[in-house]
C-alpha positions as CSV (number, residue, x, y, z in Angstrom):
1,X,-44.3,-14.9,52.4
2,X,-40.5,-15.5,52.4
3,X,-38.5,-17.6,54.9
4,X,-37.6,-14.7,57.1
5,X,-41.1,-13.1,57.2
6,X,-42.2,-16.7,58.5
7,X,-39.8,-17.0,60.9
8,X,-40.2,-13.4,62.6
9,X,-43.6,-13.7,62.5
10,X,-43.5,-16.8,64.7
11,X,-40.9,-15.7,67.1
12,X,-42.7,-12.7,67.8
13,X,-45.2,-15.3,69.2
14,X,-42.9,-17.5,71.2
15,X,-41.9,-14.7,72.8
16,X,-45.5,-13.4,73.3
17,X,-46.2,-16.4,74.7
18,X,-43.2,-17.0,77.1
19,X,-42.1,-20.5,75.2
20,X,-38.7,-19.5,75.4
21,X,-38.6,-20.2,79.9
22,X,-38.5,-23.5,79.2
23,X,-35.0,-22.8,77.6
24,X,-33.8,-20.2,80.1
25,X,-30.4,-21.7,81.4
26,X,-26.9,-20.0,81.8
27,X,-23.9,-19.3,79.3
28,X,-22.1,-22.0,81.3
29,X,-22.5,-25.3,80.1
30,X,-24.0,-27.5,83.2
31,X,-22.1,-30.7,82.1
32,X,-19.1,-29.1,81.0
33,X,-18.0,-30.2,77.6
34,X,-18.0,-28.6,74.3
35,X,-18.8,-30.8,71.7
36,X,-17.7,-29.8,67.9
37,X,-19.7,-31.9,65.6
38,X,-20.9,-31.3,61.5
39,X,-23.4,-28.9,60.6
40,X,-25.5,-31.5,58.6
41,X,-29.5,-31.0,59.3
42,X,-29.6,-34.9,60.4
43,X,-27.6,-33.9,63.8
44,X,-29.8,-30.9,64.7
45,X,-32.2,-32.3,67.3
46,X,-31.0,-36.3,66.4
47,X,-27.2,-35.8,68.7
48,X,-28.3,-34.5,71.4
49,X,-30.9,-36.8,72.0
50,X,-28.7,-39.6,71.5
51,X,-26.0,-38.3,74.1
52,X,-28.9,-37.1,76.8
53,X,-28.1,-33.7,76.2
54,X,-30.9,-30.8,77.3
55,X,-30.9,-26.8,76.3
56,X,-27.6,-25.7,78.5
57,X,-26.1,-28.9,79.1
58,X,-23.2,-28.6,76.8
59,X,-21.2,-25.7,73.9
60,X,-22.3,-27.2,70.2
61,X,-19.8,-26.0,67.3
62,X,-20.6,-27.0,64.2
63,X,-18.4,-27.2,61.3
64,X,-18.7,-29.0,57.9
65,X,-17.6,-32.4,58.7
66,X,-16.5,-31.5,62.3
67,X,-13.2,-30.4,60.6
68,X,-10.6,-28.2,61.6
69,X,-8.9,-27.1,59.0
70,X,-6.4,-24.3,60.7
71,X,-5.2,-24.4,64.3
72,X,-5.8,-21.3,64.6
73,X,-8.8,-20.4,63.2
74,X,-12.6,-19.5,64.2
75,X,-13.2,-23.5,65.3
76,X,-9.9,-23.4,67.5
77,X,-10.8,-20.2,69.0
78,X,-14.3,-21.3,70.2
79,X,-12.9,-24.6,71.4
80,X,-10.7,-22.2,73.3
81,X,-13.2,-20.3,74.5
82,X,-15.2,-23.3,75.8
83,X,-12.6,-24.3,77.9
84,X,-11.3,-20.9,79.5
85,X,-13.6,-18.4,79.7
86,X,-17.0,-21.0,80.3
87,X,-15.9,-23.5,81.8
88,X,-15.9,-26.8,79.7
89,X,-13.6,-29.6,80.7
90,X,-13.7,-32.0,78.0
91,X,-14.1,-31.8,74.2
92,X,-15.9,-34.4,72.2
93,X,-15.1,-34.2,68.5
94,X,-18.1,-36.1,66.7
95,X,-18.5,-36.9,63.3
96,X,-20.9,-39.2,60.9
97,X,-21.5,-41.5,58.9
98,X,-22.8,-40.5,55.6
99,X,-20.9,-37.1,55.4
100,X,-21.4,-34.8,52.7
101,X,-17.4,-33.6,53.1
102,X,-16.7,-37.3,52.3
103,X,-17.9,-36.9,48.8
104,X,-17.3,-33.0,48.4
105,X,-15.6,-32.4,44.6
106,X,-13.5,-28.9,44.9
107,X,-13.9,-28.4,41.5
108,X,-17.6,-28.9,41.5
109,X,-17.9,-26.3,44.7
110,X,-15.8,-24.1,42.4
111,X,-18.0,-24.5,39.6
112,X,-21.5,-23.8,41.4
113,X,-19.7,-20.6,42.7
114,X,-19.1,-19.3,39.0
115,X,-22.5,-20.7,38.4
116,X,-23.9,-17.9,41.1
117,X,-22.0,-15.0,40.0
118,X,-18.6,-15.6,41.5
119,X,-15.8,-14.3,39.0
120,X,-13.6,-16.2,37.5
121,X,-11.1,-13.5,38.1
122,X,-12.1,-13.3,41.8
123,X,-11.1,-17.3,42.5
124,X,-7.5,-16.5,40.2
125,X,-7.2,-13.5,42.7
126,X,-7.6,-15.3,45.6
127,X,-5.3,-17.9,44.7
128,X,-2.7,-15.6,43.7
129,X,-3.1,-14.6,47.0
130,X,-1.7,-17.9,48.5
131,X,-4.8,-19.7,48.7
132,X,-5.2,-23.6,47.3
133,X,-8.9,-23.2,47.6
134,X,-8.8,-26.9,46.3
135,X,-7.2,-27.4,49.4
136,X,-9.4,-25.4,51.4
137,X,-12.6,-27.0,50.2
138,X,-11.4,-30.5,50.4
139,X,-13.1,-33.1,52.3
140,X,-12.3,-36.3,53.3
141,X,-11.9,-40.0,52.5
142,X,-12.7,-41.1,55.8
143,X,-14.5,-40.4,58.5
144,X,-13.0,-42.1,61.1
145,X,-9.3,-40.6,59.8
146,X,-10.6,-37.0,60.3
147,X,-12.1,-37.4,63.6
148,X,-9.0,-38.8,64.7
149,X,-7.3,-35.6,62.5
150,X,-9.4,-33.2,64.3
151,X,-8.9,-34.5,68.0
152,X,-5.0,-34.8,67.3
153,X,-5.0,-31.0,66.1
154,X,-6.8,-30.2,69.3
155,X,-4.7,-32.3,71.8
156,X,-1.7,-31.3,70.2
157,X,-2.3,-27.6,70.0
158,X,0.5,-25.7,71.8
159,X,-2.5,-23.4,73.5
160,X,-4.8,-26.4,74.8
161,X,-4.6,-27.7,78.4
162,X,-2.9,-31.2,78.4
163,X,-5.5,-32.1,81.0
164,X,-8.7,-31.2,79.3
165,X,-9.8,-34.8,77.7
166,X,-10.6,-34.7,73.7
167,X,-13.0,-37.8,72.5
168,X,-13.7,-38.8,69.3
169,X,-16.3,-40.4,68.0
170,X,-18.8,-41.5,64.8
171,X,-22.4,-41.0,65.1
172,X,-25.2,-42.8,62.6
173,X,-27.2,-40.1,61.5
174,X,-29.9,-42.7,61.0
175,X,-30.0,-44.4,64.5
176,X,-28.1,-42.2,66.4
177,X,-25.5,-45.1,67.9
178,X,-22.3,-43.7,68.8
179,X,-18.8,-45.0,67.5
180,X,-15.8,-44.7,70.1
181,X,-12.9,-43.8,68.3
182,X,-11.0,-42.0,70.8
183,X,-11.2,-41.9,74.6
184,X,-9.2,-38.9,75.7
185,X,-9.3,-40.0,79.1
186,X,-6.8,-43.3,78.1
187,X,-4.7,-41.0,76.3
């Protein structure tokens, strides 16, 4: 049975079974904050637990490495859409320890794509097209540099509300604690 079948194949029983009311909540997020945070599996269930966060408490984007890589792209916009159309008045910028984007190799990324059919004439195309995808798939050296990157972009951003706080912090994907890096409210 493949992944999908397994996974519709449950969900037709959660549903059957009402398991989903314990979840039923609004599209407004009750403590108001929108948190952006990395996509890595350890942070799934792990951050919210370690911030006392329940099902409609807060907005979650994810990103790889809680990066923001354009102002305005898709992770701007939904930071944008947190704060004016639902309601969030703070943004916490979280990322961890033990990052995958802290050792990511562009080259090897590259490489793996080629490896699963992508053409080598496809990658020239799309940098002759004005793309450093070298660039674009960089990580980072430092974790605490690129929180402190991401929350600048957002607090800086000519579209943001100068009175919406943006935090930073560091979690441990392993214990959970929390780093302080930056306190939006002092700023």
């Amino acid at each position: 049975m493949s992944m999908l079948n397994e996974i519709l194949e449950y969900n037709e029983g959660f549903v059957e079974d009402k398991k989903y009311e314990q979840f039923i909540t609004t599209k407004f997020p009750d403590k108001k904050i929108v948190i952006l945070t990395c996509m890595d599996t350890r942070l799934f269930e792990l951050l919210p637990k370690a911030m006392n966060l329940k099902n409609g408490d807060v907005k979650i984007v994810k990103s790889a490495g809680a990066v923001i890589n354009h102002p305005f792209g898709g992770i701007m916009r939904s930071l944008f859409v947190a704060v004016y159309a639902l309601g969030a008045d703070e943004i916490y910028i979280i990322g961890h320890h033990d990052c995958g984007m802290a050792a990511i190799e562009p080259d090897s990324v590259l490489e793996k794509m080629k490896a699963r059919g992508i053409d080598e004439k496809t990658i020239e195309m799309v940098e002759y097209s004005g793309i450093d995808l070298g660039q674009w798939l960089r990580g980072f050296d430092n974790v605490t540099d690129s929180v402190r990157h991401s929350v600048n972009m957002v607090k800086n951003h000519p579209l943001m509300d100068r009175s919406v706080p943006v935090h930073g912090l560091v979690i441990d994907p392993k214990t959970g604690k929390l780093d302080l890096i930056v306190d939006g409210n002092e700023e």
